[in-house]
C-alpha positions as a Python dict, from the first residue, in 0.01 Angstrom:
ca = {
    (1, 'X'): (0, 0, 0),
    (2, 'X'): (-106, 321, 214),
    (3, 'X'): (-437, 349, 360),
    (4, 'X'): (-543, 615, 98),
    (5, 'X'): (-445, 366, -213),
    (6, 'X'): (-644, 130, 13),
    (7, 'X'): (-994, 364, 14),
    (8, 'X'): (-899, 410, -360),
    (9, 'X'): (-885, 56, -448),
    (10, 'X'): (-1237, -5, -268),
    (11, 'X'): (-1389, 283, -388),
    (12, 'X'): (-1313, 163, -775),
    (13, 'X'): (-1370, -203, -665),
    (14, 'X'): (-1716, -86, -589),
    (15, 'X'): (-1799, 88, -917),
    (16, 'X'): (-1673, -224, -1089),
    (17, 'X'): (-1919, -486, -873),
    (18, 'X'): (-2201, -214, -995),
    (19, 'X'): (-2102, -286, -1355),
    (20, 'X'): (-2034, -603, -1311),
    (21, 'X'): (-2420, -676, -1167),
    (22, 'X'): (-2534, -439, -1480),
    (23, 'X'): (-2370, -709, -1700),
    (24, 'X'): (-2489, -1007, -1493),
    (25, 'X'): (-2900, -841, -1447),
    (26, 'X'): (-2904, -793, -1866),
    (27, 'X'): (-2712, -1156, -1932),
    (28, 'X'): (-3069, -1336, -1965),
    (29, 'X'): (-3217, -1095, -2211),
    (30, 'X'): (-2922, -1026, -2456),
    (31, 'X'): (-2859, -1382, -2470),
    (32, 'X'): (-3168, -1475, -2610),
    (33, 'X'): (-3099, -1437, -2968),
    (34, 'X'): (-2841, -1254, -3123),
    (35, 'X'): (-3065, -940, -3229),
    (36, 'X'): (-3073, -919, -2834),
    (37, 'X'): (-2708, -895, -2818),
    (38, 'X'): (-2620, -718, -3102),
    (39, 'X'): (-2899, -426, -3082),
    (40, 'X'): (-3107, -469, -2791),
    (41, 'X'): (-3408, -539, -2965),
    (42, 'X'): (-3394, -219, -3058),
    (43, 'X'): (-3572, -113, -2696),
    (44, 'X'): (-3336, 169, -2603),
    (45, 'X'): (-3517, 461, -2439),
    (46, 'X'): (-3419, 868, -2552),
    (47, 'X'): (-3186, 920, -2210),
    (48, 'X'): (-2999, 559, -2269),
    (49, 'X'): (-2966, 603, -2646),
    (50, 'X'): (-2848, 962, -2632),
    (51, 'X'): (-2585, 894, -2299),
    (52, 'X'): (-2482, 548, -2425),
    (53, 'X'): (-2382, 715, -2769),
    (54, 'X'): (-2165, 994, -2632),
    (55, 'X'): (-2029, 771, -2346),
    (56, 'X'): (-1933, 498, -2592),
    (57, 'X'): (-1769, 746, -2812),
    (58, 'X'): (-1586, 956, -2567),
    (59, 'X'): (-1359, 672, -2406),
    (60, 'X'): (-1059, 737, -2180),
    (61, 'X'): (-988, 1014, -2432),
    (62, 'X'): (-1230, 1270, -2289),
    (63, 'X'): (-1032, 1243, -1933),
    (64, 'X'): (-724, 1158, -2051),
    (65, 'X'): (-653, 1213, -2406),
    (66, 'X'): (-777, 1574, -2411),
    (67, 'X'): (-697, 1742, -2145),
    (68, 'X'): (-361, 1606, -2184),
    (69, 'X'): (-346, 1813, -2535),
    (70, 'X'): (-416, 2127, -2381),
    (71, 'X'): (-174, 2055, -2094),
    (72, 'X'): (79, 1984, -2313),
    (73, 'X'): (48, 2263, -2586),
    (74, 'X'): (-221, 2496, -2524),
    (75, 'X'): (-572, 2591, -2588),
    (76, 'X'): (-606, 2577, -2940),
    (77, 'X'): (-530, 2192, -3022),
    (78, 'X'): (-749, 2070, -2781),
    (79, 'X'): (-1015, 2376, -2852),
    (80, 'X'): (-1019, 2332, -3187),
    (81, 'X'): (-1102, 1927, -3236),
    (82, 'X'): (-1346, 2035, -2911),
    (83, 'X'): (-1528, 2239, -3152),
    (84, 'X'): (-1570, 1972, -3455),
    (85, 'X'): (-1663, 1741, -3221),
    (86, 'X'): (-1905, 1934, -3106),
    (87, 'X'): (-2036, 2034, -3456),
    (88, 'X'): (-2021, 1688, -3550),
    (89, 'X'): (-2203, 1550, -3335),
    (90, 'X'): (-2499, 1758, -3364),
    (91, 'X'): (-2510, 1722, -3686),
    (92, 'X'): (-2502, 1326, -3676),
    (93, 'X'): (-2794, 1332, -3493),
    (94, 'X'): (-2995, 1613, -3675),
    (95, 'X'): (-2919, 1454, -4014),
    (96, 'X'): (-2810, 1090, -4035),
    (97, 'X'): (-3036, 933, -3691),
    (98, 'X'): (-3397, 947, -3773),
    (99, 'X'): (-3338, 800, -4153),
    (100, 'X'): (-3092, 574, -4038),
    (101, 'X'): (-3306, 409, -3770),
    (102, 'X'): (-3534, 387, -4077),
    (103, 'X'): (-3372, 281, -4323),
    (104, 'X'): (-3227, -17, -4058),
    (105, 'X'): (-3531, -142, -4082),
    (106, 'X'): (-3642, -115, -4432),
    (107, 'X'): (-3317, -346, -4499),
    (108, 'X'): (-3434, -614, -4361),
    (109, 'X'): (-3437, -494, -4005),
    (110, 'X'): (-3032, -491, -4029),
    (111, 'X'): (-2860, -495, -3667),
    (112, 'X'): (-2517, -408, -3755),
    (113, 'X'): (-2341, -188, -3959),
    (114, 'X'): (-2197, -446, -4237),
    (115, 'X'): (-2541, -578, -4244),
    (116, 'X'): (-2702, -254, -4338),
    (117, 'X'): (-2519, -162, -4592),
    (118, 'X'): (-2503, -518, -4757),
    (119, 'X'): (-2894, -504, -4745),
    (120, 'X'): (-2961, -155, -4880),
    (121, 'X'): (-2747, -255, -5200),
    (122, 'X'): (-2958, -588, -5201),
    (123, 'X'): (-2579, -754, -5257),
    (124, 'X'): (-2621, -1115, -5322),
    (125, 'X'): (-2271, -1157, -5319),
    (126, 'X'): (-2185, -1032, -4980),
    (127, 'X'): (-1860, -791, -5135),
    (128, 'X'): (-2007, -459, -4921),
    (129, 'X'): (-2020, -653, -4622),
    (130, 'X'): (-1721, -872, -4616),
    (131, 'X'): (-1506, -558, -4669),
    (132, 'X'): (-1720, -310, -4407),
    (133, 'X'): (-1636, -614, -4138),
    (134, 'X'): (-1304, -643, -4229),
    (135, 'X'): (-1221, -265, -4169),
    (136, 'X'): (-1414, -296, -3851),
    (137, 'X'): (-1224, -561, -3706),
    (138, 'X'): (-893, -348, -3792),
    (139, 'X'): (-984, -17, -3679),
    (140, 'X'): (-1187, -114, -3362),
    (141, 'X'): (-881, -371, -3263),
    (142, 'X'): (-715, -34, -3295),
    (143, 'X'): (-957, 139, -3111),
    (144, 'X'): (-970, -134, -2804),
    (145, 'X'): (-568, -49, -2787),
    (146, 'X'): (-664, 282, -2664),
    (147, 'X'): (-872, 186, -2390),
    (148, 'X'): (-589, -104, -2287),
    (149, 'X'): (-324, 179, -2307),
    (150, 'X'): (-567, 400, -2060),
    (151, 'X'): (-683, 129, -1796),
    (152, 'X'): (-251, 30, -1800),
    (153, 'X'): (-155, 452, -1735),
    (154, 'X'): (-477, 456, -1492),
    (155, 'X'): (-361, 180, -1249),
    (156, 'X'): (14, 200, -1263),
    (157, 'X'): (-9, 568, -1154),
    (158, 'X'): (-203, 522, -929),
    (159, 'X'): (-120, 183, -746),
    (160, 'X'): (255, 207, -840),
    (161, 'X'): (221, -120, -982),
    (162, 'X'): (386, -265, -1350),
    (163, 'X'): (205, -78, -1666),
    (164, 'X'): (198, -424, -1830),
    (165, 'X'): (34, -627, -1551),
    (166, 'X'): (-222, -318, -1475),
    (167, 'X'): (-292, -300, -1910),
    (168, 'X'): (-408, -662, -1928),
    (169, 'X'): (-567, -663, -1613),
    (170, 'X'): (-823, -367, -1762),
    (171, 'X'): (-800, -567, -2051),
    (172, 'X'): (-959, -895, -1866),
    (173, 'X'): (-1217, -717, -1646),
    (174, 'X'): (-1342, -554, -2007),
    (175, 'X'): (-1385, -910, -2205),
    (176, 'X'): (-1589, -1088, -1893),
    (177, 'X'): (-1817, -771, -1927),
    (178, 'X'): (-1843, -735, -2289),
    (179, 'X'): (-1897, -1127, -2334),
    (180, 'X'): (-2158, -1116, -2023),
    (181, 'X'): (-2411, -884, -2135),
    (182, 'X'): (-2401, -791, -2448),
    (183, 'X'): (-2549, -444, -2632),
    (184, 'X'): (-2789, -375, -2364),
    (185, 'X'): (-2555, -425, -2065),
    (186, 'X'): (-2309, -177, -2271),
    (187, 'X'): (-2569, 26, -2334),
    (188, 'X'): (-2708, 75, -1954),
    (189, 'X'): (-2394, 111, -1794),
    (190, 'X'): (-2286, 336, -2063),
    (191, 'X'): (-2603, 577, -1951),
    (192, 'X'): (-2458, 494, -1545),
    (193, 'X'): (-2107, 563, -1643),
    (194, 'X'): (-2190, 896, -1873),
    (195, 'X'): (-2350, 1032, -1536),
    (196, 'X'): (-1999, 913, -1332),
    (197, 'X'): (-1751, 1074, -1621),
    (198, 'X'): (-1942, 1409, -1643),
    (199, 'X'): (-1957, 1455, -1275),
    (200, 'X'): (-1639, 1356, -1247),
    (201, 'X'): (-1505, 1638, -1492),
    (202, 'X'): (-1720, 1877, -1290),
    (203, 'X'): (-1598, 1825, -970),
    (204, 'X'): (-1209, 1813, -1047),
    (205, 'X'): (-1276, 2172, -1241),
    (206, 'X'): (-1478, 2331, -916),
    (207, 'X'): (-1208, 2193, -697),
    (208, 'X'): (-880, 2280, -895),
    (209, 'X'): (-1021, 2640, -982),
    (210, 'X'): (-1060, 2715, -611),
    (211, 'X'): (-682, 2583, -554),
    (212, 'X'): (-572, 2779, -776),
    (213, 'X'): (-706, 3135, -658),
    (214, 'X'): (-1015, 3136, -916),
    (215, 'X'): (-1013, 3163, -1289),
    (216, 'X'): (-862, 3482, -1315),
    (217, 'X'): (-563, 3312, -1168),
    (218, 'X'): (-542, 2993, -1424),
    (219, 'X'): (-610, 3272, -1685),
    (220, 'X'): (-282, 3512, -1604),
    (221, 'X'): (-66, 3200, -1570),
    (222, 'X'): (-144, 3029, -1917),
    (223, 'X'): (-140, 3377, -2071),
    (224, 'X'): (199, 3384, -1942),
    (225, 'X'): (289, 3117, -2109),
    (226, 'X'): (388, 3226, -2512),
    (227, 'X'): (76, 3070, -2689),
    (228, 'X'): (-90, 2840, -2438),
    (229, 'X'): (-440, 3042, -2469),
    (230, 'X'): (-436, 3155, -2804),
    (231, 'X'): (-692, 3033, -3025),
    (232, 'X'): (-511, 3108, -3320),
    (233, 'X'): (-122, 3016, -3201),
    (234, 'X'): (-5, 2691, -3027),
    (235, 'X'): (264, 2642, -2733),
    (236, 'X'): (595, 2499, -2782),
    (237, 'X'): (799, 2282, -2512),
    (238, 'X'): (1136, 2345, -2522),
    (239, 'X'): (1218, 1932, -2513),
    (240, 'X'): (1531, 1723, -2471),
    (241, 'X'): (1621, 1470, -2780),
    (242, 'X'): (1424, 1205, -2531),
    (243, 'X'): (1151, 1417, -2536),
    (244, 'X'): (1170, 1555, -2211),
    (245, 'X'): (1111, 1928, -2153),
    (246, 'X'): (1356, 2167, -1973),
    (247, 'X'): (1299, 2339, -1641),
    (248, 'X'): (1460, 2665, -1579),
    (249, 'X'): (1680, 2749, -1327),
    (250, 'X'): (1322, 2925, -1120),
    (251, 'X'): (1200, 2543, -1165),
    (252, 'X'): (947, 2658, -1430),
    (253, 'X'): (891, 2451, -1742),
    (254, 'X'): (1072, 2613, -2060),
    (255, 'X'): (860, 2685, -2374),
    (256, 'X'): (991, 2879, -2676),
    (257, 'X'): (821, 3142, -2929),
    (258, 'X'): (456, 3007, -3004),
    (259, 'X'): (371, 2873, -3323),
    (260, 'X'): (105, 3046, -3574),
    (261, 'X'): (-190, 2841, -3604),
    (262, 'X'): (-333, 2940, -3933),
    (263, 'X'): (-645, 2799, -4135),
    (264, 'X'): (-536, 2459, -4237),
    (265, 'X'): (-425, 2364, -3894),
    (266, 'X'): (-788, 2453, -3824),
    (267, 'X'): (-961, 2313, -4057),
    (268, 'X'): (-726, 1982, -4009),
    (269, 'X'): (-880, 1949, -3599),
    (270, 'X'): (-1226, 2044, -3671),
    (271, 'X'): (-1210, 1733, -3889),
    (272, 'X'): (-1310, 1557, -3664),
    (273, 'X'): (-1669, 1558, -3641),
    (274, 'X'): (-1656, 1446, -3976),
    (275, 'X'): (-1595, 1099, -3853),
    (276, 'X'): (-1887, 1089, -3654),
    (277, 'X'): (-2072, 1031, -4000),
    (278, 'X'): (-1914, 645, -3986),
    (279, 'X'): (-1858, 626, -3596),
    (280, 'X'): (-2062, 249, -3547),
    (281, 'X'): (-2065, 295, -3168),
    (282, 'X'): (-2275, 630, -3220),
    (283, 'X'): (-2477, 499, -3568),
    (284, 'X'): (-2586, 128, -3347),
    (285, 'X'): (-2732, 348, -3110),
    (286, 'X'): (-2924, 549, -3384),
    (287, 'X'): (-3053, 211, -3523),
    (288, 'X'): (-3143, 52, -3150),
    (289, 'X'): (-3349, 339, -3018),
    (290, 'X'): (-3722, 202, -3004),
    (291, 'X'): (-3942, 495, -3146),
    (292, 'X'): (-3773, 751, -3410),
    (293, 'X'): (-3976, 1030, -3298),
    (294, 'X'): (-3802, 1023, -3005),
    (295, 'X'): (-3435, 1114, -3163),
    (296, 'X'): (-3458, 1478, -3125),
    (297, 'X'): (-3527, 1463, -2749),
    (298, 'X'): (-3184, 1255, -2748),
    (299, 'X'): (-3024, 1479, -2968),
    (300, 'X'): (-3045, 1703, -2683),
    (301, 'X'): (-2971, 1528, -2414),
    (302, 'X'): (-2662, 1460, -2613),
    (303, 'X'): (-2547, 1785, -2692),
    (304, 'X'): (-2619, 1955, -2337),
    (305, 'X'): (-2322, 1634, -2253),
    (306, 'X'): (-2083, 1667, -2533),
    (307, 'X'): (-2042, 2057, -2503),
    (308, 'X'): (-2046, 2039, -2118),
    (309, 'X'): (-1796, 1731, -2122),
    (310, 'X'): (-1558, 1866, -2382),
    (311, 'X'): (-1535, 2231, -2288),
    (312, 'X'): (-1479, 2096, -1889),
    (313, 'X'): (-1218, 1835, -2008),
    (314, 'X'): (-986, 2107, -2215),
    (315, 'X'): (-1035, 2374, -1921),
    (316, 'X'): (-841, 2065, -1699),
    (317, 'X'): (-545, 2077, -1891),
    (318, 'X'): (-547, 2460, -1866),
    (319, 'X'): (-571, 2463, -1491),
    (320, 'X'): (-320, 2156, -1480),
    (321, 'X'): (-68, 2380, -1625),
    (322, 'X'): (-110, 2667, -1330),
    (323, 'X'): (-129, 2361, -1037),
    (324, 'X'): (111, 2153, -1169),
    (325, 'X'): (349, 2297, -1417),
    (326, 'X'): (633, 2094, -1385),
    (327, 'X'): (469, 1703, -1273),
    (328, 'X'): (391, 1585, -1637),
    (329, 'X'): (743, 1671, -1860),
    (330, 'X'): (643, 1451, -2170),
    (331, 'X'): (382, 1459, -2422),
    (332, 'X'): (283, 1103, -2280),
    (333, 'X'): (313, 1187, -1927),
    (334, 'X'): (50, 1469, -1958),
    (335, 'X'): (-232, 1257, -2031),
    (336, 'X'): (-221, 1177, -1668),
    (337, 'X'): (-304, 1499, -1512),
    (338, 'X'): (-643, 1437, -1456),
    (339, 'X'): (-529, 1194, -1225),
    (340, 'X'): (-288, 1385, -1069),
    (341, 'X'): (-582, 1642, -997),
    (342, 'X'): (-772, 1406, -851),
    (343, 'X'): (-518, 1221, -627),
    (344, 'X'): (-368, 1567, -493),
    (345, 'X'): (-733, 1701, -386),
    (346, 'X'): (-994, 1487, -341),
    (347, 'X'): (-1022, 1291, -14),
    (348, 'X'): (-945, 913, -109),
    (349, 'X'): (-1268, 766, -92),
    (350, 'X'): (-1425, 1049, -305),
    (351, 'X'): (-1095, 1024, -560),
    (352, 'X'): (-1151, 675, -619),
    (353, 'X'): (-1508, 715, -773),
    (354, 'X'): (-1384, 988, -989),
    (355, 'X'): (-1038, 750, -1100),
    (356, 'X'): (-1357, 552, -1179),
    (357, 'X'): (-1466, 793, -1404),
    (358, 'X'): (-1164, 696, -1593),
    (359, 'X'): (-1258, 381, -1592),
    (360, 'X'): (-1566, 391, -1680),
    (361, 'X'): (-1519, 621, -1964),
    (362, 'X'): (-1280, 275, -2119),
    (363, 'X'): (-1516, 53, -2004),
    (364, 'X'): (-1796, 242, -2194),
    (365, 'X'): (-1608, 254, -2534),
    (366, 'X'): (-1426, -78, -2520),
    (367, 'X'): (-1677, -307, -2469),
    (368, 'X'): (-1849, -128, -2775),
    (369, 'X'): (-1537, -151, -2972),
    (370, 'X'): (-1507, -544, -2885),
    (371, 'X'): (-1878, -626, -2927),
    (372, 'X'): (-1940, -419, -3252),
    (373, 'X'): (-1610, -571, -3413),
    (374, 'X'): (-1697, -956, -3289),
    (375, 'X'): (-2072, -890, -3447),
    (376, 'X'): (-1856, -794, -3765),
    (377, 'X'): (-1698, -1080, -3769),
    (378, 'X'): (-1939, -1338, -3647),
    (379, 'X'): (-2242, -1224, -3738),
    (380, 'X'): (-2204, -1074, -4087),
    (381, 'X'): (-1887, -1311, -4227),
    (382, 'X'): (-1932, -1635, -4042),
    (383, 'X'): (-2315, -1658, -4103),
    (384, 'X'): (-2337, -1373, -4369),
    (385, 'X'): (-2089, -1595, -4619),
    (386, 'X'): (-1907, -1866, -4408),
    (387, 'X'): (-2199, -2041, -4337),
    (388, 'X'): (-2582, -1898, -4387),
    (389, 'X'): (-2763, -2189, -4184),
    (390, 'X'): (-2566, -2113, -3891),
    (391, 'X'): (-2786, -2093, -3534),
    (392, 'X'): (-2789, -1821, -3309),
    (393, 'X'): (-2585, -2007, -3066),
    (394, 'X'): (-2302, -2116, -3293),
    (395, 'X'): (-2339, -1682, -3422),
    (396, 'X'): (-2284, -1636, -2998),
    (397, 'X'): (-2043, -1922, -2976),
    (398, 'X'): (-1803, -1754, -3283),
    (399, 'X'): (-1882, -1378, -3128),
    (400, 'X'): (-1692, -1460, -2805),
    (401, 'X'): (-1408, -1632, -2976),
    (402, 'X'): (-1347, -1341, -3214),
    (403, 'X'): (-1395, -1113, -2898),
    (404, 'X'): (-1117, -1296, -2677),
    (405, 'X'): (-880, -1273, -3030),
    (406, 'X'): (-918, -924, -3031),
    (407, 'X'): (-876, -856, -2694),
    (408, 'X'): (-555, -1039, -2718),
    (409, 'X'): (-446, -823, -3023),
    (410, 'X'): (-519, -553, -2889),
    (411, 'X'): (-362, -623, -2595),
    (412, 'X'): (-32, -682, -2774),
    (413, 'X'): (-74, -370, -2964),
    (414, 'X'): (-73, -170, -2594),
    (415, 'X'): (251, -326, -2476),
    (416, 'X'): (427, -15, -2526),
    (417, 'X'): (375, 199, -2232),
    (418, 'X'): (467, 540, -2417),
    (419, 'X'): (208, 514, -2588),
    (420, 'X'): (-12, 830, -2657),
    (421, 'X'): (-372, 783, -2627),
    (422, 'X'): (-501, 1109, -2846),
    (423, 'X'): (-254, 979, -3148),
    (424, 'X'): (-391, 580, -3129),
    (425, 'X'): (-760, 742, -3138),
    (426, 'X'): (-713, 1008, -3396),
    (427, 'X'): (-585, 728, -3630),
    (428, 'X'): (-904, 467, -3548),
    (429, 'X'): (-1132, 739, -3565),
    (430, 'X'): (-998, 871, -3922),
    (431, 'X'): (-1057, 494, -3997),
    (432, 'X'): (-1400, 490, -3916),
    (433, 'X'): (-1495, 807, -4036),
    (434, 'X'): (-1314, 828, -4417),
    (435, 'X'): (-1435, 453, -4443),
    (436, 'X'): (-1793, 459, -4382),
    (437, 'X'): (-1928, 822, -4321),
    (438, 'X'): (-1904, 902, -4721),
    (439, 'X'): (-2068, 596, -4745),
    (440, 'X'): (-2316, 657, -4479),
    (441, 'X'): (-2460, 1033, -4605),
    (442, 'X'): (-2499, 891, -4980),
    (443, 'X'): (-2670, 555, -4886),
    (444, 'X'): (-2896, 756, -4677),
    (445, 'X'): (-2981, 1038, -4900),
    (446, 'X'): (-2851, 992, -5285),
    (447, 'X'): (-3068, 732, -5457),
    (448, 'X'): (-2831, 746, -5789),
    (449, 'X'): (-2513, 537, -5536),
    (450, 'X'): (-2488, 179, -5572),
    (451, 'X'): (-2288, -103, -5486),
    (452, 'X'): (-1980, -59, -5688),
    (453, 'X'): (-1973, 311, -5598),
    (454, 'X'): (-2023, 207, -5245),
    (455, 'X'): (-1723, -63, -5235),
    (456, 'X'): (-1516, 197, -5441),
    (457, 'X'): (-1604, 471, -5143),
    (458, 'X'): (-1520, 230, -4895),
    (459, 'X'): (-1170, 106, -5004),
    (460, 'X'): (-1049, 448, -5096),
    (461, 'X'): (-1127, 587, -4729),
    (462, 'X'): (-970, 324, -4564),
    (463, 'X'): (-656, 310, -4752),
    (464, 'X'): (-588, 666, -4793),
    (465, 'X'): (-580, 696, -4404),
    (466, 'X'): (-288, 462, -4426),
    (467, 'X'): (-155, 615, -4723),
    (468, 'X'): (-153, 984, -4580),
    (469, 'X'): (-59, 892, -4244),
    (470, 'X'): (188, 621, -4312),
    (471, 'X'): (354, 847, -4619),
    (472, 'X'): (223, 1169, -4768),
    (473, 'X'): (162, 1335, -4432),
    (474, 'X'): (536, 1258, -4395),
    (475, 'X'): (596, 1596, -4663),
    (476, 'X'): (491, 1863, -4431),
    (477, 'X'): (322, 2180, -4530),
    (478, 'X'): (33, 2144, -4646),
    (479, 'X'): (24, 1769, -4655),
    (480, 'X'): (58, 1771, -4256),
    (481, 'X'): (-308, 1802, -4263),
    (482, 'X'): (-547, 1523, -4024),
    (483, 'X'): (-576, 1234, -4284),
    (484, 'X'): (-955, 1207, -4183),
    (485, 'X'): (-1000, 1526, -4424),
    (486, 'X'): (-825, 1447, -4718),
    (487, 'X'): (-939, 1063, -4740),
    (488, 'X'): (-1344, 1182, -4663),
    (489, 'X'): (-1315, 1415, -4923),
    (490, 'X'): (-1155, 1122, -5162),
    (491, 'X'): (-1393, 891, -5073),
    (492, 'X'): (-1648, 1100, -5136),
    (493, 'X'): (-1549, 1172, -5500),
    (494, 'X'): (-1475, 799, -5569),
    (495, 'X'): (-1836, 728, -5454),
    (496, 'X'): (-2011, 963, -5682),
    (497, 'X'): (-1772, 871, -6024),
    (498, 'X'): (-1796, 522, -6002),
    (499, 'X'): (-2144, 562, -5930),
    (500, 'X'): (-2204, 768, -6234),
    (501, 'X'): (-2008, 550, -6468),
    (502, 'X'): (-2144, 228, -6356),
    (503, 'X'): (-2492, 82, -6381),
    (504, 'X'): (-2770, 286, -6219),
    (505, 'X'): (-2939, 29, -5861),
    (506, 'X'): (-3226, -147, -5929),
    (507, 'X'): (-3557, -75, -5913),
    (508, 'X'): (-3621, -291, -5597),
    (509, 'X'): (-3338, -88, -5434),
    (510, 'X'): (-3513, 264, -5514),
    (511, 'X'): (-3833, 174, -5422),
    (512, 'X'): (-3654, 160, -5046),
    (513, 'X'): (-3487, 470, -5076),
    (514, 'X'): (-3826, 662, -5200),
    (515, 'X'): (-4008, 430, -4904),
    (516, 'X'): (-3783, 486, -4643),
    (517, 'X'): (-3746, 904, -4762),
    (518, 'X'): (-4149, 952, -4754),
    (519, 'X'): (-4152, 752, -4405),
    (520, 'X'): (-4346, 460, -4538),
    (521, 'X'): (-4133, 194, -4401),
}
């Protein structure tokens, strides 16, 4: 190992001691009951809440996932989902978190997801939230994939070490954290490690753009390049039948003629912020804050992040194209050029902390993935129908049992080092946001849904994702559309018909929604 791997290693060993004593400093509090470890006690401040949310939500896909997309094919891709994003997340936060952190209450102060909407349909028969912990468990195992697949590329470059070994080493270092601390650990080092993947973004762009000559520079060069910075056209790598693209006989990477990139392709990327509607990483946060009146401050705070984060992380693939054309050759392999930024031209010390902005953007959205999907489990099927008299400490006992099974699945599921981080977390987040956002807007603001429209909204979102990704997305056209569209827009119907034709809620159950809707919680 070199002396530079060396200052590196120490560099990123030190981060992880920092989040390591973050766990270890909160371990006493969360463990006191499990509202303490699920939500906090809902005691987050406007800065945590807001910087927790986006950190938690971002993941390895911000540094990794992204700019790897507009390495790879261009501006408009990666521009494009930057912009829903964007959109959706502002309007998550103007619409959904003050009456959510409401309405949380009003249902019986509910701490998770699953529990919330089981107690705003008063279920006595716990259908809603046997079903909303089940999809949980699948997409989040899913989702923790992602950051396994991340922490495995992340070491292995940069150590020259086995993908494998490096994958469930990550993999360890995130269960010992997730199962020390709990919500409000994740939650404060999610507001430390926000800070660390921001300023990491920052500096790599500052540095790279003076390497390469200054904007104007990184500008000709991708306009050089048929489609690469058109927002409305998409590059094409000329690629081997391995998947490898071609270098010329000038040693320049071949593309061919760009590709139109009409309305539908559009509309399919800036699909994504709908799935911030049913995101639980982001909606937790909206139910955990401690005052409501303080959401629009960290509404702000979280926009002034998101735009700067995403519009800094697309501009790296950009300027990875001009410094490194021909270093990253696959679709897979280009999700690594942040690190090859970072390695080339930051001294070793200083490109260690910013490798741990890698890091720390997994750490931040795995151990919410883990936690959130062993709550499911634990808290809202072992003692929501297993067994209703069960203590706190058998909930915690069952929580990090179900978290080491996932791990281990998920684990399993990142085996394959070809993986492609963006594709794994478009899936998941499709998942997440066909299955509950529907769900989430008409809970919150229709008081006609009830609980059979609610489990009929629910099971349509999920299983059209499979259905259109797995087979009608297969058909092309038209049908090659993000699956998150079509199956929000199905679950969405299926929510307001069944609802319709079936038995208007109680009386009990509209007396909430007028409560919570007038503020008179």
């Amino acid at each position: 190992m070199s002396a530079e791997t060396i200052q590196i290693l120490i560099s990123m060993v030190i981060y992880m001691a920092a989040v390591i004593g973050i766990g270890i400093l909160f371990a006493k509090k969360a463990n006191k009951n499990s509202e303490n470890y699920f939500l906090g006690g809902r005691s987050l401040g406007p800065w945590v809440t807001a910087m927790s949310a986006e950190a938690s939500d971002m993941s390895g896909w911000l540094l990794m996932g992204l700019p790897g997309v507009a390495y790879w094919c261009g501006l408009a891709d990666a521009a494009w989902t930057a912009i829903g994003l964007a959109i959706g997340t502002y309007f998550n936060w103007l619409i959904t978190s003050k009456r959510l952190r409401r309405y949380s209450v009003r249902a019986n102060n509910a701490i998770t997801l699953p529990e919330f909407f089981s107690n705003r349909f008063r279920e006595k028969t716990p259908v809603i939230m046997t079903l909303a912990a089940a999809f949980i468990l699948i997409f989040f195992t899913v989702y923790a994939a992602s950051c396994f697949v991340t922490c495995g590329k992340l070491f292995s470059t940069l150590f020259g070490t086995p993908y494998v070994a490096m994958m469930l080493l990550g993999a360890v270092f995130v269960l010992i954290y997730t199962i020390l601390g709990g919500f409000l650990a994740e939650s404060a080092s999610d507001f430390m490690q926000a800070i660390v993947m921001i300023t990491a973004l920052t500096i790599i762009v500052i540095i790279g753009t003076v390497k390469a000559g200054g904007i104007g520079e990184v500008i000709t060069n991708a306009q050089s390049i048929p489609g690469f910075l058109d927002f409305f056209g998409l590059a094409t790598p000329t690629v081997s039948e391995a998947g490898q693209q071609f270098i010329d006989s000038a040693g320049k990477p071949v593309f061919g003629a760009a590709r139109d990139y009409g309305a539908l392709t559009i509309a399919s990327m800036m699909a994504w912020g709908l799935g911030y509607f049913g995101m639980p990483q982001v909606l937790l946060r909206f139910m955990a804050i401690r005052d409501e009146k303080e959401l629009p401050r960290s509404r702000r705070i979280a926009m002034i992040w998101v735009v700067i984060s995403l519009a800094v992380a697309v501009f790296i693939g950009i300027l990875g194209r001009q410094l490194f054309p021909t270093e990253h050759l696959t679709s897979t392999s280009a999700e690594k050029i942040f690190i090859t930024l970072s390695t080339s031209y930051l001294p070793a010390i200083l490109a260690g902390f910013v490798m741990a902005g890698i890091l720390a953007a997994t750490i931040s959205s795995s151990d919410s993935y883990l936690l959130i999907a062993a709550s499911a489990l634990a808290k809202n099927v072992f003692q929501g129908v297993v067994k209703k008299n069960a203590t706190d400490k058998q909930v915690m006992l069952v929580t990090r049992i179900t978290l080491l099974a996932i791990a281990v699945i998920a684990a399993i599921m990142a085996l394959d080092e070809n993986s492609v981080i963006f594709k794994i977390v478009s899936f998941a987040w499709a998942g997440f946001g066909a299955t509950f956002g529907p769900l989430m807007i008409f809970s919150l603001f229709w008081k006609r849904v009830n609980k059979p429209g609610a489990i009929a909204g629910m099971v349509s979102g999920a299983a059209m994702v499979f259905i259109w990704k797995l087979g009608i997305s297969k058909l092309g056209g038209l049908f090659a559309i993000y699956e998150l569209l079509p199956a929000f827009i199905i679950s969405s119907i299926c929510i307001v018909i069944v609802s319709l034709l079936t038995a208007p809620p109680s009386k009990e159950i509209e007396e909430d929604f007028e409560a919570v809707k007038s503020g008179n919680v």
